[in-house]
N, C-alpha and C positions, 0 to 999 in steps of 0.2 A: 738244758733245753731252751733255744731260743722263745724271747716273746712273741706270740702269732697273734696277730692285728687283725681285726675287721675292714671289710672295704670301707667302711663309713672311718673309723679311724684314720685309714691310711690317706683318704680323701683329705680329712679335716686338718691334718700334719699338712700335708701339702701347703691348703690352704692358707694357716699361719705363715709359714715360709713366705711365700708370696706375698702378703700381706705386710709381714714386716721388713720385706725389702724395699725401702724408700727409694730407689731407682725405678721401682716399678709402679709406686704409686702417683706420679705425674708423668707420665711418659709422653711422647709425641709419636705418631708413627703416619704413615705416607701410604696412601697403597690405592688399587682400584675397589670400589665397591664394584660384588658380585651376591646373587642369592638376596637382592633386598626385598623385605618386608613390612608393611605396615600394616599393625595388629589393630583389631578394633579397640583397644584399650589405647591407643595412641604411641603403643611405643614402637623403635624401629629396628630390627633384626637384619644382620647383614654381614657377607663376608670381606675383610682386608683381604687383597691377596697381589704378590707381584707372579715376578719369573719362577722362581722358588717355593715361596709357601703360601702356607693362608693362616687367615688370623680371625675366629670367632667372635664378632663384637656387638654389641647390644649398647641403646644409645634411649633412653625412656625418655617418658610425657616431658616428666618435670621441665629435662634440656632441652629437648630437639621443640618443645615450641617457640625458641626464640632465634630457630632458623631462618634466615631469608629466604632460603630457597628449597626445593622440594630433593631432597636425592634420588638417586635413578642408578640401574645398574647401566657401570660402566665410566662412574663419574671417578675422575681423581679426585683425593681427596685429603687433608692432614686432619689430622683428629689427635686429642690429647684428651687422658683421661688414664684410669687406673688397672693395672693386669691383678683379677682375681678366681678364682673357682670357682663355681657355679656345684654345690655342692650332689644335687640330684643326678647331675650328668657323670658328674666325676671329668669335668674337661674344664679347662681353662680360659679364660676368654675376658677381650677388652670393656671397658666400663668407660662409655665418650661421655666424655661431658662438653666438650668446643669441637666443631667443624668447623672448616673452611675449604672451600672450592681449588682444590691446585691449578695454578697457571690463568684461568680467567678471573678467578676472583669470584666471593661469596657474592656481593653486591652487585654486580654485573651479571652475574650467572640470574642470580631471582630476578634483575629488572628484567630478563632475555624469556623469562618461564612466564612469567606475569605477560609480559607486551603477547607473548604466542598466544598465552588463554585468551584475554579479554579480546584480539583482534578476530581469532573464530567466532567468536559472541558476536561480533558486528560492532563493537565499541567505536571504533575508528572507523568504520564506513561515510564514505561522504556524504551519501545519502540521507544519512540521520542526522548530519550538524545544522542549525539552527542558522538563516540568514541574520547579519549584523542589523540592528536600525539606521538607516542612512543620517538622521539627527536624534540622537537620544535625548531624554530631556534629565532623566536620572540615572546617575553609575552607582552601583555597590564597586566600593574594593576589600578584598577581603586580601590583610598581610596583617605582617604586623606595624602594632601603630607607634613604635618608636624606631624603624628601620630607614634607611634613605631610600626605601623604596616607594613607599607612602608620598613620600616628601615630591621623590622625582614624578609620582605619577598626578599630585595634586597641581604642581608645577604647570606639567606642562597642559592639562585642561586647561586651567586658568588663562593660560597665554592662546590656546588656541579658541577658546567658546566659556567667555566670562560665564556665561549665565546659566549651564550646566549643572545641575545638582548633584553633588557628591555625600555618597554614603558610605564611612569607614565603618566597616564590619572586622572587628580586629580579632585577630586569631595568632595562637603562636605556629612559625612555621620554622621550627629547626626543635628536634628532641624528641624519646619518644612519646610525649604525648599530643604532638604535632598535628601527627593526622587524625585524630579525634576533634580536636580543636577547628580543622580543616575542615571538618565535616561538619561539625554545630556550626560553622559559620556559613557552609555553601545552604544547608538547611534553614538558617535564619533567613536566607536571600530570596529561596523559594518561595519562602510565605509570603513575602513585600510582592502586592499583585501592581504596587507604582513604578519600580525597578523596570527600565529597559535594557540595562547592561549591565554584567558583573565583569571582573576583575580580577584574578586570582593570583598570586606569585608575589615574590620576592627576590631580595639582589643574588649578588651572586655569591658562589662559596665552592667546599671542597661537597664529592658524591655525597659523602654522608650528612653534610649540612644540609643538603636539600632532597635527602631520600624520602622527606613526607609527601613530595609530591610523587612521589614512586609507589605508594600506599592504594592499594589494592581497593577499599574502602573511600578515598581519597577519589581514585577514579570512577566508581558511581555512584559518588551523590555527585560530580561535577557533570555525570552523562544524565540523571536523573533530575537535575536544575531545569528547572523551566525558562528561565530567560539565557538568551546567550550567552557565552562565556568565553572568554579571551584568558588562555595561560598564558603568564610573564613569566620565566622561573629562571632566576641566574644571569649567564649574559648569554651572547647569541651562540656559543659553543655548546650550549648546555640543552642537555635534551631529558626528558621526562617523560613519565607517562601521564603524567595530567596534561603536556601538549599536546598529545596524540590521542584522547580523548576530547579534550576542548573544542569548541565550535572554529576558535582561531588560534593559532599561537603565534606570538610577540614575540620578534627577538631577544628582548630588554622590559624591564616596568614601563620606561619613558615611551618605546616602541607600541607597548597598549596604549597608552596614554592618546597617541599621534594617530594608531589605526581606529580609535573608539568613535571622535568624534571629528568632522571639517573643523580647520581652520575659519574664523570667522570672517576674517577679514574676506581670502581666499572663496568665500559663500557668497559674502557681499557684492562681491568682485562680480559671479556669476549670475546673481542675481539679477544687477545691472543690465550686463549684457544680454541676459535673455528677453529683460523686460525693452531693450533697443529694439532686438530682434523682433519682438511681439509686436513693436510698435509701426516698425517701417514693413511688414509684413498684412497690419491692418489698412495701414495708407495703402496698400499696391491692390490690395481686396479693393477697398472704397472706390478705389481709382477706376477697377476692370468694373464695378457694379455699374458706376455712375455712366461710362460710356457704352454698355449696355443697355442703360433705359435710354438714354439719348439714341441710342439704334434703333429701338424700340418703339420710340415716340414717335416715328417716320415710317412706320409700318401700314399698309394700307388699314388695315384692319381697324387702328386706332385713328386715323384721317376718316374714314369714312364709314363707321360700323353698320350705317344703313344696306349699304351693297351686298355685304356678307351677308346678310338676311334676307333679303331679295334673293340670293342666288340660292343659299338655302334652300328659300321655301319653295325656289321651282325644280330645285333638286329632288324635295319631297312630293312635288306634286305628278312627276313624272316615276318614281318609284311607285305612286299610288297607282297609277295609269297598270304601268306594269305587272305589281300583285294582283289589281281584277282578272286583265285579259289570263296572268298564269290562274286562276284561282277557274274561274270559266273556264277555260281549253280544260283542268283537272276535271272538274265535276260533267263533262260533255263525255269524256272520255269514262268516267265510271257508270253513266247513264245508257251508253252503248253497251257496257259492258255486262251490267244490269238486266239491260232487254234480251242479250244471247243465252246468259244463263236462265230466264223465264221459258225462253223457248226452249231447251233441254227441259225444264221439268215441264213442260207441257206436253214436250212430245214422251215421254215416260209416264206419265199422271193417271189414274182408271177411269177418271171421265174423259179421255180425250178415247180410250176402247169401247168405252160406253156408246158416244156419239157417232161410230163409226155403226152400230147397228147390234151392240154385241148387250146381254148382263152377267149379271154376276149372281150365283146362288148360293145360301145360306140356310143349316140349318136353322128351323125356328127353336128348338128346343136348346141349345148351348150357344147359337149364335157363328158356328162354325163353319170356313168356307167348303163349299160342296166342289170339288175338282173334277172326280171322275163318277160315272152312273153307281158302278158298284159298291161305293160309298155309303148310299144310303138303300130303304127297302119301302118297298109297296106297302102303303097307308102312312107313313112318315110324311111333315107336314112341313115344307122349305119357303123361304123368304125368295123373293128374284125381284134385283133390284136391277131395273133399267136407266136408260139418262133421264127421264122423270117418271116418277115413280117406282112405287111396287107391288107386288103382288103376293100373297100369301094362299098357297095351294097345298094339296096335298096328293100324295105318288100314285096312280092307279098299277102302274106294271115299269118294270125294270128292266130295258136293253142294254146290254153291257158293249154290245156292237153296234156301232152306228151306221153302219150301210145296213145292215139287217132290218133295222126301227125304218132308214129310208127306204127301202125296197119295198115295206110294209104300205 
């Protein structure tokens, strides 16, 4: 009777197989990444796959942190690393330990991932880059201090503006502990509150010589610098992302050098010229003031300032003329005015009914005016007030008709 094997045996046979096939334990394979994922534990899960087949592969923390760039589905890809089981699944499956980017290249591929983030961020917006100082009084450069980069950028200061203060802030700028280095240095510069200008870069080389200016890290302490900042990096072919961050970027170090500060002489020069200008500009002033008061001096005004006071004062005196007569014609006019409305209220007033032969009666106990007879009653005791004097009587009989009482 044959031997009958457990799934877990038959798995773990496999396994050895595989395992001790040294063909399979450096392998190289080519394919698209599909199905990618990253775990929160940092590792990366994903499938190789062409026309044909697909290929399980799994790529952990340890490696893929020292990826340039981010994988994504859809990316080509060469990866090398080892074919093993995965004994829980009972399935097979790659062990990456190298990527590389097919056809663009690892290196170009992150600088292209990196420039897309930071440019959403607004890092490169123009709006946020710092005007240069039109004469600085101190530079930081930050390179390194044994490079001919130093060298060409101390150069050509010196030839352009002796008296410039340069401060070498030296950093290494090639390896990777470059852009650390990059960073202690752009952070040294932030603190100097004397510093007008910084300096950043180095000569020139192959991508990877100068990938610490491509440094992620790299690009914001040089956006988070306080004073402006000129990237130099390579020659004028050379492109980085510290110049696309930088407030300026320099074709060349000697190119900083040239755009950091004027030419002295070229100053002088202007100088000069302006203070001509200033001068023959004041002469032409002096010139138009002087025959101005000389026009001036022949004014009647300053010939004879008597007249102008004379005419003045009978200018004022005839304005005064004026305000009375207006001032009078006003007050005639509201004194007329004044006597019409007296006569309205006189012709309404009760002494003017009075005087016509009439009075007026009241009782005496509230004080109330008496209108009609039936008002009041027999023995009730009323005030009547005539145009002088009064009387105080009291009611004998009450006719409510007046033809009646006169008929009587």
């Amino acid at each position: 009777m044959p031997e009958i094997l457990s799934v877990s045996q038959v798995t773990l046979y496999i396994k050895r197989l595989l395992e001790n096939e040294q063909a399979l334990q450096q392998v190289w394979v080519s394919g698209e990444i599909s199905n990618f994922t990253l775990h929160s534990s940092g590792h990366m899960y994903f499938t190789l796959k062409d026309e044909a087949s697909r290929l399980r592969a799994v790529m952990f923390r340890r490696e893929n942190q020292w990826l340039k760039f981010r994988p994504y589905n859809g990316l080509e890809v060469v990866v090398c690393g080892r074919i093993a089981v995965y004994p829980k699944n009972g399935e097979y499956q790659l062990y990456v330990e190298l990527m590389e980017a097919a056809g663009l290249g690892s290196l170009y591929l992150a600088f292209e991932q990196l420039k897309a983030r930071l440019a959403q961020e607004g890092l490169f917006a123009p709006e946020r880059k710092k005007p240069l100082p039109s004469l600085p009084r101190k530079i930081g450069v930050i390179t390194s201090p044994t490079g001919a980069a130093v060298r060409d950028i101390i150069k050509v200061l010196r030839r352009r503006h002796a008296r410039v203060d340069i401060l070498l802030i030296p950093a290494q700028v090639q390896g990777d502990t470059a852009p650390a280095s990059l960073i202690a240095a752009l952070q040294t510069a932030g603190l100097l509150p004397d510093l007008d200008l910084v300096i950043i870069g180095r000569g020139g080389g192959s991508a990877e010589e100068l990938w610490a200016f491509n440094d992620e890290g790299v690009a914001r302490a040089i956006a988070a610098c306080p004073h402006p900042v000129i990237s130099a990096v390579g020659h004028e072919t050379d492109f980085t992302i510290a110049d696309l961050v930088a407030d300026l970027r320099a074709p060349t170090p000697s190119g900083a050098a040239e755009l950091s500060v004027p030419e002295i002489d070229e100053l002088r020069n202007q100088i000069n010229l302006r203070t001509d200008n200033l001068k023959a500009l004041f002469s032409r002033l002096c010139a138009r003031k002087r025959a101005q008061i000389d026009r001036l001096s022949f004014h009647p005004v300053l010939q004879h300032p008597d007249r102008m006071v004379l005419a003045r004062r009978q200018q004022v005196d005839e304005e005064m003329e004026a305000l009375v007569r207006s001032m009078q014609a006003a007050l005639q006019e509201r004194r007329k005015d004044l006597m019409q409305k007296m006569e309205q209220l006189e012709m309404v007033s009760p002494l003017a009914v009075l005087n016509r032969g009439y009075s007026i009666c009241f009782r005496d106990t509230d004080g109330k005016l008496v209108r009609e007879a039936g008002e009041v009653a027999p023995g009730e005791v009323l005030r009547i007030t005539f145009r002088r004097g009064q009387l105080r009587t009291k009611v004998a009989e009450v006719k409510k008709d007046v033809m009646t009482w006169a008929k009587k």
